[in-house]
C-alpha positions in Angstrom: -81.6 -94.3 153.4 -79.0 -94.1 156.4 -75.9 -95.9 155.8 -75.3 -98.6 159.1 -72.3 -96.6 159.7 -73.4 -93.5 160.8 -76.0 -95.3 163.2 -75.3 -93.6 166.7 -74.5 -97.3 167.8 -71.9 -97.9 165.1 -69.1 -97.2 166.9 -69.8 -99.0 170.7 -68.1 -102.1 171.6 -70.3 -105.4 171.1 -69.6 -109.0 170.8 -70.6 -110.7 167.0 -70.8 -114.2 166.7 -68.6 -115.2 170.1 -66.1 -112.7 169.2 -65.2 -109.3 171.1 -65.7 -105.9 168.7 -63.9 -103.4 170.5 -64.9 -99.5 169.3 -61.1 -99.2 167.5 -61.8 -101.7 165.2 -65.0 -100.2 164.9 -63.8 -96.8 164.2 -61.6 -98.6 161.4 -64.8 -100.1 160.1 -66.1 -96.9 159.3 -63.2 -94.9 158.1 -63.1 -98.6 155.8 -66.7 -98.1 154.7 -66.1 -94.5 154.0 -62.8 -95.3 151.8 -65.4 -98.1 150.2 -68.1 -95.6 149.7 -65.2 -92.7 147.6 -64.1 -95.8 145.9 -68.1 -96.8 144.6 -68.3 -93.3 143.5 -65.2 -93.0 141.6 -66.0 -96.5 139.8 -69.6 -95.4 138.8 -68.9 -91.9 137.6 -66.0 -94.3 135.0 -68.3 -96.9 134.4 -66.2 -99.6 136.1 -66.6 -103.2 137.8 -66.3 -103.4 141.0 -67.2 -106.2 143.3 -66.1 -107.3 146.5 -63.6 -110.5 147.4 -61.9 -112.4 150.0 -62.8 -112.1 153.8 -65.0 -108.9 152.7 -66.8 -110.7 150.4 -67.6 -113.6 153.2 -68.0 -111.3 155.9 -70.6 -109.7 153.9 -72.3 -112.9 152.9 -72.2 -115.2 156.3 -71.6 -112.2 159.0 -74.1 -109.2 157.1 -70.9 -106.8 157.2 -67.3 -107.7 158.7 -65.8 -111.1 159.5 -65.7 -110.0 163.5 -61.9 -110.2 163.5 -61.3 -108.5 159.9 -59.6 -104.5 159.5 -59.6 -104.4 156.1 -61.4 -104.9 152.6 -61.1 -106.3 149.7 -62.4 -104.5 146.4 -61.5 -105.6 143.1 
């Protein structure tokens, strides 16, 4: 399965639900999603919880990824 962030059109700029997406915080998305991805792994191989909260967890509930205006994420 390929992970949404290594889609060739990650990275380029697009406006998401009337808001402006510039390729920076882009590129922080996916150095986000990789530090999210180490920190999965590290929790499974322990056999530790993990869910998501705050604007993450909304982002990934009403926007299917980010909150448009969000650079960073919140794992408990």
């Amino acid at each position: 399965m390929m992970q949404i962030s290594n889609r060739d059109d990650f990275l380029k700029p697009e406006t998401r639900d009337g808001v402006y997406v510039s390729a920076e915080l882009k590129a922080v998305w996916k150095v986000l999603l990789d530090i999210l991805e180490v920190v999965m792994g590290v929790c499974e191989r322990h056999g530790l919880k993990y869910t998501l909260e705050g604007g993450s967890l909304l982002g990934a509930m009403r926007h299917h990824g980010f909150i448009p205006w969000d650079d960073d994420i919140d794992i408990v």
